[in-house]
C-alpha positions in Angstrom: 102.7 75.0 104.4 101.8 78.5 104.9 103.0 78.9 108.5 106.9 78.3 107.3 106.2 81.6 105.0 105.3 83.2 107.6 107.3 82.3 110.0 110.4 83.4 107.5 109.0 86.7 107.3 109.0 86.7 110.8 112.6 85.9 111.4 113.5 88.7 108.7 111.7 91.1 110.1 112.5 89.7 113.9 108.7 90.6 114.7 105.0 88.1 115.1 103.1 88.6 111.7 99.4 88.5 111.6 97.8 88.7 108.6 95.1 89.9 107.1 94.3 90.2 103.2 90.7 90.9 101.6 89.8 89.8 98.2 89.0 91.9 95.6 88.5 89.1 92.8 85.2 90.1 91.2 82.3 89.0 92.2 83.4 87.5 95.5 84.8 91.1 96.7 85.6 91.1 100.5 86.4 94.4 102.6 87.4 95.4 105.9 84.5 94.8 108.3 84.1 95.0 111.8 83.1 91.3 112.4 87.0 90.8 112.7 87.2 92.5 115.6 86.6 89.1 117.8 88.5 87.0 115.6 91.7 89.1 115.7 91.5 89.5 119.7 91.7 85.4 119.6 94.8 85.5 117.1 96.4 88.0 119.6 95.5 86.4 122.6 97.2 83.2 121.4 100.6 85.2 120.2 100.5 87.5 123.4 102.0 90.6 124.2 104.9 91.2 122.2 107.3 94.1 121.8 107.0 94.7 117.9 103.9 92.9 115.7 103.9 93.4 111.6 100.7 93.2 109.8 100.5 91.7 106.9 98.0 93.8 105.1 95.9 93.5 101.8 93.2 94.9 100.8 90.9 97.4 98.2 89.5 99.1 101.4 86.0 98.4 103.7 83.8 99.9 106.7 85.3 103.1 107.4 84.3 102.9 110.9 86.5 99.6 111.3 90.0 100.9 111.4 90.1 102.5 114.4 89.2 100.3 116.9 90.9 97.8 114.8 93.8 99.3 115.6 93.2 100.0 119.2 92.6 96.4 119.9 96.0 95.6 118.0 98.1 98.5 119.7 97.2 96.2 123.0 99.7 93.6 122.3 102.4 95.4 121.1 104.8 98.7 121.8 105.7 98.6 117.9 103.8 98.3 115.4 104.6 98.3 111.3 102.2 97.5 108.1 103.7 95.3 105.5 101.8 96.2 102.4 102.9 93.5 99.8 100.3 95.2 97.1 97.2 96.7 98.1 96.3 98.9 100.8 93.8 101.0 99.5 91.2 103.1 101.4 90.3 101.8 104.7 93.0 99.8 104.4 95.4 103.0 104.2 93.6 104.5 106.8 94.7 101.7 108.9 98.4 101.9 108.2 97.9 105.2 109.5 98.3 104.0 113.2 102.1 102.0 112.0 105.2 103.2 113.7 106.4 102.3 109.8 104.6 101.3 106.8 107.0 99.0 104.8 106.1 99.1 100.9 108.1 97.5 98.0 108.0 98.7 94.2 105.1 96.9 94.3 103.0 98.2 97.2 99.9 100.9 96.7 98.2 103.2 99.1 95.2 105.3 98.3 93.7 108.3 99.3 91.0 108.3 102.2 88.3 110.2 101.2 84.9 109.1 101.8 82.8 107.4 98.9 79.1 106.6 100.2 76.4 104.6 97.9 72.8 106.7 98.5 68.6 105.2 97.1 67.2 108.1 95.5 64.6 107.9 93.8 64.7 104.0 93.1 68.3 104.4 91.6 71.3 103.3 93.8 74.4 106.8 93.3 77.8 106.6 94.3 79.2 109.9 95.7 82.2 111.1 96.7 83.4 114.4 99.1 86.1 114.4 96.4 83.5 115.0 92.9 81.3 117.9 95.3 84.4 119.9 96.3 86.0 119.3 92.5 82.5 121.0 91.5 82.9 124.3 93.6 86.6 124.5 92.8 85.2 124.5 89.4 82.9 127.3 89.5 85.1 129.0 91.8 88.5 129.0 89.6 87.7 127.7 85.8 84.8 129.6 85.3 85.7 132.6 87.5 82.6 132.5 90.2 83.7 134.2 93.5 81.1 136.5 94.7 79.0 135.3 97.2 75.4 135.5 95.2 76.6 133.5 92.2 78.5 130.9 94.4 75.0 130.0 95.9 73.2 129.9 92.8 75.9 127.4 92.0 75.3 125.8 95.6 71.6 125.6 94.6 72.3 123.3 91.2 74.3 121.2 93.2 71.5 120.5 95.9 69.3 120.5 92.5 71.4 117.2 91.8 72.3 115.8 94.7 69.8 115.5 97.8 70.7 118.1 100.7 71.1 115.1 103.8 73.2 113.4 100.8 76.0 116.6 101.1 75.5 116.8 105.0 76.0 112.9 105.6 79.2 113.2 102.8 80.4 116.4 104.8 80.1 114.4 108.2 82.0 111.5 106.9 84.9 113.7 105.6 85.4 115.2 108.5 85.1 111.9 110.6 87.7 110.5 108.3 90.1 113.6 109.1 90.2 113.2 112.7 90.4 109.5 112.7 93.4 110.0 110.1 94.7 112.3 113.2 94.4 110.4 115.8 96.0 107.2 114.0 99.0 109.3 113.2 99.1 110.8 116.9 100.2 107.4 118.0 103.6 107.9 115.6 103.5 111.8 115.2 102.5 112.7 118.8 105.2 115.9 119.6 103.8 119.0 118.4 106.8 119.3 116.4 105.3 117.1 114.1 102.1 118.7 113.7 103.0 120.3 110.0 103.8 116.6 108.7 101.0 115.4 110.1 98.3 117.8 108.5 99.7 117.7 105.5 99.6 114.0 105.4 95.7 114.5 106.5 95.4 117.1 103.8 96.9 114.9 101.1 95.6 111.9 101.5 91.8 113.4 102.3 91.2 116.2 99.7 94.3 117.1 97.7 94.9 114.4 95.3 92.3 114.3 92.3 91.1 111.0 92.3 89.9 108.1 94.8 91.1 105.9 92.6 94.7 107.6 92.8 97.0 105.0 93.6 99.9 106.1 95.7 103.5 104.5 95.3 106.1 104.1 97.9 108.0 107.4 96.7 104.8 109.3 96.0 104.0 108.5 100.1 107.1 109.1 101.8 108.1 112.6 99.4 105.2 114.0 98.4 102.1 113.2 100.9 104.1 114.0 103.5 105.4 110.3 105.7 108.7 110.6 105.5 110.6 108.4 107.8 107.3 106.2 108.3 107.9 104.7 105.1 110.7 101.9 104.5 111.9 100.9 101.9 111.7 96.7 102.1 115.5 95.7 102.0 115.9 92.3 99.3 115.5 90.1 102.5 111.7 91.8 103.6 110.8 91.9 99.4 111.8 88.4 99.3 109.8 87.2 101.9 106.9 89.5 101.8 106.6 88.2 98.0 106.5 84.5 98.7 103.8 84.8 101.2 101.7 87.1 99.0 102.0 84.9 96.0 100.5 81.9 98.7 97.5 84.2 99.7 96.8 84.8 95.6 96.7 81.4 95.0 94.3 80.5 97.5 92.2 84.1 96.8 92.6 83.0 93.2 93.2 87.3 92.8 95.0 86.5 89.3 91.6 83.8 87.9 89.2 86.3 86.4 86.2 83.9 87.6 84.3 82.5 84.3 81.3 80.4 85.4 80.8 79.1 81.8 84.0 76.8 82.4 82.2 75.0 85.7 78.9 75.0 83.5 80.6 72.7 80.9 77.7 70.0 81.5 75.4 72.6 82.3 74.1 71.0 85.8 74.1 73.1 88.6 77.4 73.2 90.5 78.4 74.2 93.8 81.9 75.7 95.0 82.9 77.6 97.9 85.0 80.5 97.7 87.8 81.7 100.0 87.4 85.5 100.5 89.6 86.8 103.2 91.9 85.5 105.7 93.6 86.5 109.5 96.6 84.3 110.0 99.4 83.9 112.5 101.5 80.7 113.2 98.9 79.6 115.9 95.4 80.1 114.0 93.9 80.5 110.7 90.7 82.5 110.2 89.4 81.8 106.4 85.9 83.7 105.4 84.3 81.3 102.9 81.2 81.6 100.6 79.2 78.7 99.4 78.1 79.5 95.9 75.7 77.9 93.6 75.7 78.3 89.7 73.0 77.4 87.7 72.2 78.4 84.3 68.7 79.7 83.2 67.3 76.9 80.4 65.3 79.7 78.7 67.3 82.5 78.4 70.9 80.8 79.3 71.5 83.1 81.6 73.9 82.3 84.5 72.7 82.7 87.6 74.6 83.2 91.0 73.1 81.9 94.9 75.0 82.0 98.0 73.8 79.5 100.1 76.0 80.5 103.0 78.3 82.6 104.4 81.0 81.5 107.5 84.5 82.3 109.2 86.3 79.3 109.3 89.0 78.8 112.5 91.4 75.7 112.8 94.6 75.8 114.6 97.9 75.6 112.6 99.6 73.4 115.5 100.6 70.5 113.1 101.8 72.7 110.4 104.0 74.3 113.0 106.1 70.9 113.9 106.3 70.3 110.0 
């Protein structure tokens, strides 16, 4: 009975709602990907071309490089375009709100910066890295510990690529500066008078280098006072919280995004069991997009170990037709 959820939110908001939530229940974390593209063209296709669309949005973040034409493909079919962030819209996901006429958050709602992480093999051993921790380093050595002159800056430079693989900097360095201009050009399609062009490099400059932490979870007044979006962000009215709530609350139930997941308690009998897991959904009132794993958990007789397979991996599509005449 999702679709009458929906469909309220819809009449609040007098708009089309698609949406689209990720999991980030451990282990069966989901991200923003580009294998959506197709499967939000159909969901659009089947609403048409509308003057205002809301989506629905949920997730801890993805493929950097999917956003953007993500949001071309969804600027098709409509003139106006907001994000409805009932909780999460972290990282890529931010970066998507970006391209929103208005982001509409509740007490509830969390944006994140946008600064690249990347995940680099050296040496046998897998690193995670961010543009954030090598430009915290040089502010370091350039302001706690007094280091200005050019020679000892590059001896500084020089433990740094000591530590961290020249190509490893370069590729961080190219994907902050991707991330900048994409930032840009999603905001151009809101902020596009030059009057705005203070607002909108601060925004950039907040949310890609400024605030200390990746992890720095941004709040609804913390985004519209103090990175710099203003009148994008709204304030949800009781009418928008209401409804925004009830269909989040479906969507966690069916993620299961409260259940830590405990294999021991589908082990009672110890014999191999297999579930299948719901991991991320795109949903309108005309069709329902699911991405489902099929696990298998088996524990190890020796060592009693517990032991994780995926036999498979699929996006699900029915039509929510019936639903709609309930």
């Amino acid at each position: 009975m999702r679709s009458s959820l929906i469909r309220d939110l819809e009449q609040v908001r007098n708009t089309r709602v698609v949406a689209y939530l990720t999991s980030d229940r451990q282990p069966f974390v989901a991200q923003i990907a580009l294998d959506v593209l197709p499967l939000f063209y159909q969901t659009l296709q089947a609403i048409g071309k509308v003057e205002k669309l809301s989506l629905f949005l949920y997730s801890s973040g993805g493929n950097l490089d999917a956003p953007w034409p993500l949001l071309n493909l969804v600027r098709e079919y409509c003139n106006y375009l907001e994000v409805l962030v009932p909780s999460k819209a972290l990282s890529a996901a931010t970066l998507l709100s970006l391209g929103a006429n208005k982001i509409v958050m509740t007490p509830l709602s969390q944006l994140s910066p946008i600064d690249p992480e990347g995940t680099f093999v050296t040496e046998a051993q897998r690193q995670n890295y961010s543009v954030e921790d090598v430009m915290s380093f040089i502010e370091f050595a350039k302001e706690k510990v007094g280091i200005a002159e050019s020679q000892p800056l590059s001896e500084v430079l020089a433990i740094l690529t000591k530590e961290i693989k020249p190509q490893i900097l370069g590729s961080l360095n190219r994907s902050h500066a991707r991330v900048r201009r994409l930032a840009r050009k999603m905001l151009q399609f809101t902020l596009n008078d030059p009057k705005y062009e203070t607002q909108l490099t601060e925004i950039v400059t907040n949310l890609s280098q400024l605030l200390s932490s990746h992890n720095h979870l941004i709040n609804r007044r913390e985004a519209r006072d103090i990175i710099g979006f203003k009148e994008i962000i709204e304030y949800a009215d009781e009418p928008t919280e209401k409804a925004m709530s009830a269909l989040f609350q479906s969507y966690t139930q069916d993620l299961e995004l409260a259940k830590p997941f405990d294999p021991n308690e589908l082990l009672k009998d110890k014999q191999p069991i297999s579930i299948t897991v719901s991991q991320a959904y795109i949903e309108s009132l005309e069709l329902s997009h699911c991405f489902e794993s099929n696990i298998l958990i088996q524990a190890n007789p020796q060592t009693h170990e517990i032991n994780l397979g995926q036999s498979g991996q699929q996006w699900r599509t029915r039509k929510v037709e019936s639903e709609m005449t309930q």
